[in-house]
MIPA-348614 format. One record per residue (C-alpha): x, y, z; residue in one letter; chain; residue number from 1. Coordinates in nm, 2 decimals, decimal comma, always signed. Example, Ala and Ser with C-alpha at 12.3 -4.5 7.8 and 13.67 -1.06 7.14 Angstrom:
MIPA-348614
<<+1,23; -0,45; +0,78>; A; A; 1>
<<+1,37; -0,11; +0,71>; S; A; 2>
//
This chain:
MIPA-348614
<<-1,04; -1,64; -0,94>; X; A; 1>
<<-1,10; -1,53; -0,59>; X; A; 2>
<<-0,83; -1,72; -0,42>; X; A; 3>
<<-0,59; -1,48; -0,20>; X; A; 4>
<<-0,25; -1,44; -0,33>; X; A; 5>
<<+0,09; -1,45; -0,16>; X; A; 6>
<<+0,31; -1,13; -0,20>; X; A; 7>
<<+0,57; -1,37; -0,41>; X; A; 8>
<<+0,27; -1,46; -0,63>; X; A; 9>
<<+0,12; -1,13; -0,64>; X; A; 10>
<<+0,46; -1,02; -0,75>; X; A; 11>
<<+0,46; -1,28; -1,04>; X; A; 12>
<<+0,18; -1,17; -1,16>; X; A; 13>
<<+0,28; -0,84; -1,19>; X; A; 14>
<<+0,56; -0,96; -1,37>; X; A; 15>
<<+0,36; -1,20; -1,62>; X; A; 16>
<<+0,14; -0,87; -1,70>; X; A; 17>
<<+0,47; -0,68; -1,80>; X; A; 18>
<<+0,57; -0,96; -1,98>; X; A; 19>
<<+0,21; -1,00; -2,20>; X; A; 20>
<<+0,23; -0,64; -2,28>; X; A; 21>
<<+0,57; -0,67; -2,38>; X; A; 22>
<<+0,56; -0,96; -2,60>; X; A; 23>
<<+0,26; -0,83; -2,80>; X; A; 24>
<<+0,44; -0,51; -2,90>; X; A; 25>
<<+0,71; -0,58; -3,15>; X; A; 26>
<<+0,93; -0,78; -2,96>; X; A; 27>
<<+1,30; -0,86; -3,02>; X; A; 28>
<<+1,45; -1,19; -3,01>; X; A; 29>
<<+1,66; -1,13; -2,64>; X; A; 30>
<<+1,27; -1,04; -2,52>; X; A; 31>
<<+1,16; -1,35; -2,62>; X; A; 32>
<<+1,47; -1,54; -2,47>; X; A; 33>
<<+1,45; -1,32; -2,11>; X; A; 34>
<<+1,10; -1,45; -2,14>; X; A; 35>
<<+1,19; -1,83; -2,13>; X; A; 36>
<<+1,43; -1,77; -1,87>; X; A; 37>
<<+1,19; -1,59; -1,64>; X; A; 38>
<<+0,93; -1,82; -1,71>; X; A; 39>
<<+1,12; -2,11; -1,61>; X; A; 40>
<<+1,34; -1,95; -1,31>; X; A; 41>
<<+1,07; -2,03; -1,07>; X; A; 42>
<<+0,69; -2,22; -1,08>; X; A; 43>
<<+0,47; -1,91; -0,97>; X; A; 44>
<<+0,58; -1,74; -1,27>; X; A; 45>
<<+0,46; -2,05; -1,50>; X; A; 46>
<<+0,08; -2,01; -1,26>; X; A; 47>
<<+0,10; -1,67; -1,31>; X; A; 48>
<<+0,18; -1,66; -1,70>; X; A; 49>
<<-0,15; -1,93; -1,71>; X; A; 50>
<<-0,34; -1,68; -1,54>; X; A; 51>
<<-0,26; -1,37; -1,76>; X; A; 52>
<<-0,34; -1,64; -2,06>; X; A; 53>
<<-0,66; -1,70; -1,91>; X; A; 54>
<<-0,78; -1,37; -1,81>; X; A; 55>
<<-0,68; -1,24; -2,15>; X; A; 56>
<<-0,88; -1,53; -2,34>; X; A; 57>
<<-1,18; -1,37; -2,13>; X; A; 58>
<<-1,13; -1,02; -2,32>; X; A; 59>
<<-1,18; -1,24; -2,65>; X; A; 60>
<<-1,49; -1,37; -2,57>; X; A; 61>
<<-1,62; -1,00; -2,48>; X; A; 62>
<<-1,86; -0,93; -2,77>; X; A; 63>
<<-1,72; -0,65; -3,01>; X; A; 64>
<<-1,96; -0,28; -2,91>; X; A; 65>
<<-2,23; -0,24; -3,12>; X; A; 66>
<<-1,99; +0,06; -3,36>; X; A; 67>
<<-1,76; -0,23; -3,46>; X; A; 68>
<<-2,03; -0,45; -3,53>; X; A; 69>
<<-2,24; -0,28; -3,78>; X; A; 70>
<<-1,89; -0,17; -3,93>; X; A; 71>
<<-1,84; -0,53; -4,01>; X; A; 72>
<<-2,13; -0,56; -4,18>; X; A; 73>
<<-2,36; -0,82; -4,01>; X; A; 74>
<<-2,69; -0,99; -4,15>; X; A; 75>
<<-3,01; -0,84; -4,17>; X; A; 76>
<<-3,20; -0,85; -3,87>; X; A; 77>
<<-3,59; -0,86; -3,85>; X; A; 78>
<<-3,76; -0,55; -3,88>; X; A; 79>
<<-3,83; -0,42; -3,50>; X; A; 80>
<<-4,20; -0,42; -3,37>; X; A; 81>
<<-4,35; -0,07; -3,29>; X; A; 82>
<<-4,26; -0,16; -2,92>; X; A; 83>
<<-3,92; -0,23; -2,97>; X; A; 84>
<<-3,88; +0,12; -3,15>; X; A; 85>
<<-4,04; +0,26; -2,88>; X; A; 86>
<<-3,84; +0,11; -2,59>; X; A; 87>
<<-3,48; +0,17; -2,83>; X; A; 88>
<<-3,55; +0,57; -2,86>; X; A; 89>
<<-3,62; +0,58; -2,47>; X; A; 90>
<<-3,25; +0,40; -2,45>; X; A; 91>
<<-3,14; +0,66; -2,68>; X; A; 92>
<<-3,27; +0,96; -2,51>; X; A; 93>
<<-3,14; +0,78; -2,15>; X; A; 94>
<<-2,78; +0,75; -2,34>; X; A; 95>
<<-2,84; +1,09; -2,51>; X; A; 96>
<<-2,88; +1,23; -2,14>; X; A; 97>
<<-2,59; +1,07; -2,00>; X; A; 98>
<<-2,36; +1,20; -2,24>; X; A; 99>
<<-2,47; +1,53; -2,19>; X; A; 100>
<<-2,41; +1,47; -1,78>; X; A; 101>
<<-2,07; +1,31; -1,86>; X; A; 102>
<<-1,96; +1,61; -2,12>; X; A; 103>
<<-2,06; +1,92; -1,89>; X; A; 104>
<<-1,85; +1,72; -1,61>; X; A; 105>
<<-1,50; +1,76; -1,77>; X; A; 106>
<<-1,33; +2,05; -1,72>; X; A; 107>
<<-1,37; +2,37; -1,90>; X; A; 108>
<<-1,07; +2,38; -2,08>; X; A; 109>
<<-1,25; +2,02; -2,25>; X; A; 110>
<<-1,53; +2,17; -2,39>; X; A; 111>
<<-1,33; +2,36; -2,71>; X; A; 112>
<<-1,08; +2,08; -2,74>; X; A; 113>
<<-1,00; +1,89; -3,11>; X; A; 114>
<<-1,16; +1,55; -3,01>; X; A; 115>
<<-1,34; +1,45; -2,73>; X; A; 116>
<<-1,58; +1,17; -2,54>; X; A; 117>
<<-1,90; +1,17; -2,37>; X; A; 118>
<<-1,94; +0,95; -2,07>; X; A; 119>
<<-1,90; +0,53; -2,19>; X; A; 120>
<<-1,81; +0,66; -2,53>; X; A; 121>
<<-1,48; +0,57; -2,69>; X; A; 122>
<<-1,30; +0,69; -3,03>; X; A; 123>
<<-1,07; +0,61; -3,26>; X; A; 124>
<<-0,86; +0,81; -3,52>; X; A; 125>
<<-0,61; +0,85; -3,76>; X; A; 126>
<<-0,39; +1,17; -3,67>; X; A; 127>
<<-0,23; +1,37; -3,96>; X; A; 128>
<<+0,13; +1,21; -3,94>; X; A; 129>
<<-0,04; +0,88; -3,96>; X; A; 130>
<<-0,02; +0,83; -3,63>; X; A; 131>
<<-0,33; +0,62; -3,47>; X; A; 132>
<<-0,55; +0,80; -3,13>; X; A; 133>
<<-0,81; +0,65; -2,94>; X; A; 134>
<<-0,99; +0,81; -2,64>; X; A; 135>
<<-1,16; +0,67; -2,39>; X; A; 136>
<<-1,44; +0,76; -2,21>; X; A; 137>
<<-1,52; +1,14; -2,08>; X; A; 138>
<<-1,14; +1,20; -2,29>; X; A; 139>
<<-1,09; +1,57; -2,43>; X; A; 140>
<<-0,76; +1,62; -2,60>; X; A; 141>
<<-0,58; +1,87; -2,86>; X; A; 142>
<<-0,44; +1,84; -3,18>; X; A; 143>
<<-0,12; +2,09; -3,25>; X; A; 144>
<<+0,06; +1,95; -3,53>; X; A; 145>
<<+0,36; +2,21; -3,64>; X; A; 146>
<<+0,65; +2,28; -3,86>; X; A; 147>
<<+0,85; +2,12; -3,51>; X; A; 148>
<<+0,64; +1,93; -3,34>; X; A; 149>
<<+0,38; +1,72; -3,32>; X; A; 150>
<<+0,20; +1,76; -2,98>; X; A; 151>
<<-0,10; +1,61; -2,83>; X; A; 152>
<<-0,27; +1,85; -2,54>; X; A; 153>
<<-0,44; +1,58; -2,31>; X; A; 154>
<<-0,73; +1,79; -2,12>; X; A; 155>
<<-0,89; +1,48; -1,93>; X; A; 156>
<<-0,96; +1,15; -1,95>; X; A; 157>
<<-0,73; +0,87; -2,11>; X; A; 158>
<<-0,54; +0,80; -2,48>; X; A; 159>
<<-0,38; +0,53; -2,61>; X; A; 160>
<<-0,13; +0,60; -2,87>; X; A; 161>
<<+0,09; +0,41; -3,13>; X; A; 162>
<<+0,31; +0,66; -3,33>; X; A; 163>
<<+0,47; +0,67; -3,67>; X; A; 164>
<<+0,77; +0,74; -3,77>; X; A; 165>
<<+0,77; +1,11; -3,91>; X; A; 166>
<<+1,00; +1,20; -4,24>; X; A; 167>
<<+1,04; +1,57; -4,12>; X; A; 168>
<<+1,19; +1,44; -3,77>; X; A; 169>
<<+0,95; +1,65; -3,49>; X; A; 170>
<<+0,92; +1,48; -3,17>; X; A; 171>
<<+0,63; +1,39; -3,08>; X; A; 172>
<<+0,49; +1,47; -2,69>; X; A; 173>
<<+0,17; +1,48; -2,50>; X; A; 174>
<<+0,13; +1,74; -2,26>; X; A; 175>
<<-0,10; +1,67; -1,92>; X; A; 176>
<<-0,13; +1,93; -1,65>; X; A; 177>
<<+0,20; +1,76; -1,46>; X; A; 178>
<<+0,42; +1,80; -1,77>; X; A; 179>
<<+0,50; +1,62; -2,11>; X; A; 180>
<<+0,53; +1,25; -2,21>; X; A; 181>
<<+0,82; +1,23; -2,54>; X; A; 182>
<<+0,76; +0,92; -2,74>; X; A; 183>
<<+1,07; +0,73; -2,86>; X; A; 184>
<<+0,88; +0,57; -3,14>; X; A; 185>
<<+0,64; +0,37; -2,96>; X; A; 186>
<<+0,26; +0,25; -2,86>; X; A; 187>
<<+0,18; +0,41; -2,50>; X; A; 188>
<<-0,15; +0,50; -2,29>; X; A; 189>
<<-0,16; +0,84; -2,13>; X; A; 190>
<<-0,40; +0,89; -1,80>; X; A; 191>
<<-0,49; +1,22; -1,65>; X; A; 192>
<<-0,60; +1,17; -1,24>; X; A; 193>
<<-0,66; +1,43; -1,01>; X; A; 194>
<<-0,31; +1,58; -0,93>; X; A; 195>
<<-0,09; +1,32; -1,16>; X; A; 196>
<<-0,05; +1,14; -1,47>; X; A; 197>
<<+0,01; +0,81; -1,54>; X; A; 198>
<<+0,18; +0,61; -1,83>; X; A; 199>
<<+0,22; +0,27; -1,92>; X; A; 200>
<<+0,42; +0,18; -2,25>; X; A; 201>
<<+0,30; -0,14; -2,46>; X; A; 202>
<<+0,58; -0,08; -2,72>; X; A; 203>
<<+0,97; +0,07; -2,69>; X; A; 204>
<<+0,99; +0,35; -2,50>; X; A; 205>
<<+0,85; +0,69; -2,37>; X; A; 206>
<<+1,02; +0,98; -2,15>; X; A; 207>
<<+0,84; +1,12; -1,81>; X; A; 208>
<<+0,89; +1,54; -1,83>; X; A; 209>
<<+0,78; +1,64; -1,54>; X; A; 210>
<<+0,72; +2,02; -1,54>; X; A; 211>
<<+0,96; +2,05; -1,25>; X; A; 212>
<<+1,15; +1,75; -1,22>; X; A; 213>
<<+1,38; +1,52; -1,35>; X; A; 214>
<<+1,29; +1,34; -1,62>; X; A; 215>
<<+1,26; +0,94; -1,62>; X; A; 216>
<<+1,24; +0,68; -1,89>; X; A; 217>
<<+0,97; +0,40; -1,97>; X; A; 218>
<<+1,01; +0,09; -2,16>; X; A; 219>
<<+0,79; -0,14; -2,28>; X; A; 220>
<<+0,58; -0,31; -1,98>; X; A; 221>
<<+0,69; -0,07; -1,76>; X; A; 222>
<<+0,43; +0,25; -1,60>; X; A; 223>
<<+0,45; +0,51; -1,38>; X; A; 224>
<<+0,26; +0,80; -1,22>; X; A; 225>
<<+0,43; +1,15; -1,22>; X; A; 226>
<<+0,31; +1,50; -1,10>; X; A; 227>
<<+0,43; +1,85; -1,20>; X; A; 228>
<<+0,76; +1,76; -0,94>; X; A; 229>
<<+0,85; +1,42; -0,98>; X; A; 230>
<<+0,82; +1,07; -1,14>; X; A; 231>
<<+0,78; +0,76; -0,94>; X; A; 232>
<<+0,96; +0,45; -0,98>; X; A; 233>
<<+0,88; +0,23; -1,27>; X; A; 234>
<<+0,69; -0,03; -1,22>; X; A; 235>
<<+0,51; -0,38; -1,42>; X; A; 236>
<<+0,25; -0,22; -1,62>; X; A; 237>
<<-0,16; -0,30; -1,58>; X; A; 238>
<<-0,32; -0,46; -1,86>; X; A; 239>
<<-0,58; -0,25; -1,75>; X; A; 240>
<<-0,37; +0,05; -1,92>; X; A; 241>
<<-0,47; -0,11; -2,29>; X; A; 242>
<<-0,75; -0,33; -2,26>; X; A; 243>
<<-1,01; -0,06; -2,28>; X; A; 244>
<<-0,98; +0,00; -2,60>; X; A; 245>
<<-1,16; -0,38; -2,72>; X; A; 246>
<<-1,40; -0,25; -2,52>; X; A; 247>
<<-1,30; -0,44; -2,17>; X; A; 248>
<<-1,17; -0,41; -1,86>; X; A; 249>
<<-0,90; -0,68; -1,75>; X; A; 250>
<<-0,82; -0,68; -1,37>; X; A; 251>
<<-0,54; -0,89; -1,22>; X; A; 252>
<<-0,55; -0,91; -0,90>; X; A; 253>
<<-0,73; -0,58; -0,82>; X; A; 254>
<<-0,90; -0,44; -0,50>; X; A; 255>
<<-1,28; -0,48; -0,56>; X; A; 256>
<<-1,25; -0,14; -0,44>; X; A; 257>
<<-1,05; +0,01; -0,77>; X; A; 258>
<<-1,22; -0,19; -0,96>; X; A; 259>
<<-1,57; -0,07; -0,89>; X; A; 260>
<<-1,52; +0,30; -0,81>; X; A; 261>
<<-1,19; +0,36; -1,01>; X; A; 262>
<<-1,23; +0,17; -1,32>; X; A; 263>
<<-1,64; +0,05; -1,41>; X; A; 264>
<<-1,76; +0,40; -1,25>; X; A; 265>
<<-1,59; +0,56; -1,52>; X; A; 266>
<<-1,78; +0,46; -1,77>; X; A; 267>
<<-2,16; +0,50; -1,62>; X; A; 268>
<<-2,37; +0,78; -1,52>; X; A; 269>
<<-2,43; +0,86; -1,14>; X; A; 270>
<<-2,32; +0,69; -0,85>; X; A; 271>
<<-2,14; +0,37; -0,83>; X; A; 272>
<<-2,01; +0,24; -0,48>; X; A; 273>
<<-1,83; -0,05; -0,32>; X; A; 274>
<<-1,89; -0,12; +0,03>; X; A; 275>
<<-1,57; -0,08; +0,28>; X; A; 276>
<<-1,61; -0,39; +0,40>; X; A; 277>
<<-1,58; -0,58; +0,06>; X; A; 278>
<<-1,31; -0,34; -0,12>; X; A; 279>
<<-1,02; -0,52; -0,01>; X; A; 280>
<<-1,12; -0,80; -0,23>; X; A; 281>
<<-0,90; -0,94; -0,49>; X; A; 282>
<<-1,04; -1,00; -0,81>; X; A; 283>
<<-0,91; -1,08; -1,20>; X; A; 284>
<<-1,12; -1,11; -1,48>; X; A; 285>
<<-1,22; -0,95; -1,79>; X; A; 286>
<<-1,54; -0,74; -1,77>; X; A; 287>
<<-1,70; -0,52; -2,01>; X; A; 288>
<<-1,73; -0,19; -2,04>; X; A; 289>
<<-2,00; -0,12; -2,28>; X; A; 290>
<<-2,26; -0,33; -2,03>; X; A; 291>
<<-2,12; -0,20; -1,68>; X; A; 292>
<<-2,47; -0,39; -1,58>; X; A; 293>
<<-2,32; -0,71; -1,71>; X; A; 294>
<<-1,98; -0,66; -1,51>; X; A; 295>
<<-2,17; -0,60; -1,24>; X; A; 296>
<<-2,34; -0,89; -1,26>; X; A; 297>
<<-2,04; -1,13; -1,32>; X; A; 298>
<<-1,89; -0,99; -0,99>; X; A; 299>
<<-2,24; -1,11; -0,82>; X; A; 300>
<<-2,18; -1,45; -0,93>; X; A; 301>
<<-1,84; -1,48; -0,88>; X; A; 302>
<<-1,77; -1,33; -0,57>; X; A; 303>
<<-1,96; -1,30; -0,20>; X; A; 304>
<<-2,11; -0,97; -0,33>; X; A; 305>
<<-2,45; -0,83; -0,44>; X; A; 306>
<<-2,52; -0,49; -0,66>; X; A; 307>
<<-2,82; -0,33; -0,47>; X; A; 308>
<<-2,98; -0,06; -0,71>; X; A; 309>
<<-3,15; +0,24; -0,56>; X; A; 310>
<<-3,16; +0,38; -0,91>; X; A; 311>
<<-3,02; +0,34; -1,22>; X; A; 312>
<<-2,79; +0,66; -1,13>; X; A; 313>
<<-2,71; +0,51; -0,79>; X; A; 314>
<<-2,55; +0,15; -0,71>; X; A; 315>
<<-2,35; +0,02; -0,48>; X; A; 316>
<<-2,19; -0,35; -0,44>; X; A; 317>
<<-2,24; -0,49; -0,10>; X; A; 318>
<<-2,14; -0,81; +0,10>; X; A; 319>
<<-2,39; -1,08; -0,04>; X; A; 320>
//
């Protein structure tokens, strides 16, 4: 898990991500057949296929968040002592708190938008074409469905989207700060950062429309950052992009770095650091995201690192 990798297996493993996120789209029978001949043109892709098998049995095992569990109905539990009722509405307030602190921090344009997220929070929802949103947290977005399009105005945050097929024939886009994303009938996540947007397509296709600049297609397994003048090159997408929405986090090969500030910090209130000295750190797993405590904690006992608590609003991972 922590072993360094070469660049040629780091680069198969990029690869092996792409081609998990593009075999459980809707694949076609040449994907499956380019599959078999990259997986046996060389035997770092065969490691590096294992691995993304591995990593994504992890996500599996994650337990489902508490909203999905009482929607499937579990058994009775025992009735909670007075001290347990006492100690779950100080959680609530704490959480109630949070989301207040994670709400007022999105931009002002968020606060009036159609759907939204609090910090940690995630959504899902049925659009009006039939279409299926989720939102991840601290997400604001806008719903303009019109006689000629159907159009998604992403404030902040992160979407994922799969898209229906629409009997009156309007386009459907998202629109970020940098431009528009066109979906060509397809499952895609959407990602605003600080000056750039990034997309990474699970199934068929999107288009990159930058404000400014030329446009660029995505297929399936492919991302790509653009801002308002241009679109990078394509690239293997993360499985990062998707995996957020089953409620974890799966790195491959990520800077402890990224993982920790970037990705985990997202999703908890206050402060969360990773010391320089232990950011360049490789690390793949799956982690939770609705116990950041518990992903913490798994990166304590896997790796040479400890998670030193000042606060609850302020942690930072450190060489063990």
């Amino acid at each position: 898990m922590g072993r360094a990798l070469e660049d040629p297996d780091r680069r198969a493993l990029r690869e092996a991500a792409a081609w998990h996120t593009r075999l459980h789209g809707s694949p076609q029978a040449a994907d499956q057949q380019a599959w078999q001949d990259w997986h046996a043109a060389h035997p770092a892709h065969q490691r590096a296929w294992q691995r993304v098998q591995a990593v994504s049995a992890q996500l599996a095992r994650i337990p489902a968040p508490l909203g999905r569990q009482a929607l499937a109905g579990p058994a009775a539990a025992p009735a909670p002592s007075r001290r347990a009722l006492l100690r779950n509405a100080g959680a609530v307030l704490g959480a109630g708190a949070a989301a207040w602190v994670g709400w007022h921090a999105l931009p002002w344009r968020a606060w009036q938008a159609t759907h939204h997220t609090a910090l940690g929070e995630r959504r899902e929802l049925q659009l009006p074409d039939g279409s299926a949103l989720a939102l991840d947290t601290a997400t604001a977005v806008d719903v303009a469905f019109g006689a000629d399009a159907r159009l998604l105005r992403l404030h902040a945050g992160r979407i994922l989207v799969a898209t229906q097929p629409d009997p009156q024939g309007r386009p459907f886009r998202v629109q970020t700060p940098q431009g528009e994303v066109l979906a060509l009938g397809t499952r895609f996540s959407v990602q605003i950062g600080a000056n750039s947007t990034q997309v990474a397509v699970q199934e068929k296709a999107v288009r990159l429309l930058p404000a400014h600049g030329a446009p660029r297609d995505l297929r399936a397994g492919e991302q790509a950052r653009f801002s308002a003048d241009a679109a990078d090159a394509a690239e293997p997408a993360e499985l990062s992009a998707a995996s957020w929405r089953d409620g974890g986090l799966i790195a491959l090969d990520m800077p402890l770095g990224r993982l920790v500030e970037e990705e985990l910090a997202r999703y908890r209130p206050g402060v969360l650091l990773c010391a320089p000295e232990v950011a360049h750190l490789r690390v793949s797993g799956a982690f939770p995201l609705d116990d950041t405590d518990r992903a913490l904690a798994a990166l304590a006992a896997a790796f040479p690192v400890q998670v030193r608590y000042r606060t609850r609003y302020w942690v930072r991972v450190e060489p063990a």
